[in-house]
C-alpha positions in Angstrom: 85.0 94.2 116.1 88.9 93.0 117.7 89.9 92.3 120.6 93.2 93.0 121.8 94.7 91.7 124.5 98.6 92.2 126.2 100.2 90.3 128.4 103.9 89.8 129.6 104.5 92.8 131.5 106.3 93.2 134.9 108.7 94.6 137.2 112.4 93.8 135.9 115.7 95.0 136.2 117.6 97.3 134.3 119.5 95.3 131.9 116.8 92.0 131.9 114.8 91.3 129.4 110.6 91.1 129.2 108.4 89.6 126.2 105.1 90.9 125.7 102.5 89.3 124.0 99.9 91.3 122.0 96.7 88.5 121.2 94.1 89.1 118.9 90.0 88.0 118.5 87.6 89.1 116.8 86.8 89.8 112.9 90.4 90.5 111.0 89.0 89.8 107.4 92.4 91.9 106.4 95.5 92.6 108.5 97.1 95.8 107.7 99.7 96.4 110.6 100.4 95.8 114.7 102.0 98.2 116.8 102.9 99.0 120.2 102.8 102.2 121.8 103.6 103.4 125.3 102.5 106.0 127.6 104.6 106.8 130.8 103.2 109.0 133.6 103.2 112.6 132.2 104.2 111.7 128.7 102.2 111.6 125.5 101.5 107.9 124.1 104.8 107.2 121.9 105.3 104.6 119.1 107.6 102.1 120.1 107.7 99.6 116.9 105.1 98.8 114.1 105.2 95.2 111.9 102.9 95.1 108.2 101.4 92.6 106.8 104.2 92.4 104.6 106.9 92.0 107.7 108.5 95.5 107.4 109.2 96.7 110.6 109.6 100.3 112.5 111.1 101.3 115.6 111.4 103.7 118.1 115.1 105.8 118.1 114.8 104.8 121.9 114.4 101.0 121.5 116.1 100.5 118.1 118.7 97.6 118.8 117.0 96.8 121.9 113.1 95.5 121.1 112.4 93.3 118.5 108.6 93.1 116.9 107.4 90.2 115.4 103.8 88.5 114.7 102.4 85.0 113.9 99.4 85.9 111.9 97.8 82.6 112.2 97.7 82.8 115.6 96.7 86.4 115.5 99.4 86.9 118.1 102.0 89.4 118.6 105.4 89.9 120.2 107.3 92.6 121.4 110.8 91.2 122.7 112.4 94.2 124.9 116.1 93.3 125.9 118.7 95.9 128.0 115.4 97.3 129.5 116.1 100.7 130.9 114.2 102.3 133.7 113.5 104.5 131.2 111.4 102.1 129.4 108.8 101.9 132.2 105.7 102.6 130.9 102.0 101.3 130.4 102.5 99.4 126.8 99.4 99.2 124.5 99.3 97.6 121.1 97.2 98.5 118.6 95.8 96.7 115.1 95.0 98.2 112.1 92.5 95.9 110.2 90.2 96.4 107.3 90.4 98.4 103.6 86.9 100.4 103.6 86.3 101.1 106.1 89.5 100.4 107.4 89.6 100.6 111.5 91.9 100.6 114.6 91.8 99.4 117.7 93.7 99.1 121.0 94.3 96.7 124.2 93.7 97.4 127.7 97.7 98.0 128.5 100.5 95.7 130.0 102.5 97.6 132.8 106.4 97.3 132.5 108.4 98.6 135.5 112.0 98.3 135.1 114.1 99.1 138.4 117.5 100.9 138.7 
């Protein structure tokens, strides 16, 4: 069983910056991948970026250039640096760990809100 749990969100304004803070517990005998999703009001869950054990990275076409992922697996702690926030990025921000080769399993944090204001 993981644990998973975000911190870091906030009400900002458009244009500031936010870091959130994805922290891990639990059993990770094997690290596969972290990602963070959000979810606003009325909206389907969306990926927003994704980091591999082996550092590749994904992103969002909404966030590319703006939000940077990155992890410090000793620490089990992950980072999701979101700069030129739009109020368009508002939004309920989950991550999510991937963990495990057979079975190999999945699971998610409580949420961090981000507001960003016009």
């Amino acid at each position: 069983q993981v644990q998973l749990v975000e911190s870091g969100g906030g009400l900002v304004q458009a244009g500031g910056s936010l870091r959130l803070s994805c922290a891990a517990s639990g059993s990770i005998i094997q690290f596969n991948a972290l990602a963070w999703y959000r979810q606003a009001p009325g909206n389907e869950r969306e990926l927003v970026a994704a980091i591999s054990s082996a550092d590749r990275t994904t992103y969002g076409d909404s966030v590319k250039g703006r939000f940077t992922i990155s992890g410090d697996n000793a620490k089990n702690t992950w980072y999701l640096q979101m700069n030129i926030l739009k109020p368009e990025d508002s939004a309920v921000y989950y991550c999510n760990i991937d963990v495990g080769n057979w079975p190999r399993r999945t699971y998610w944090g409580q949420g961090t809100q981000v507001t960003v204001s016009s």
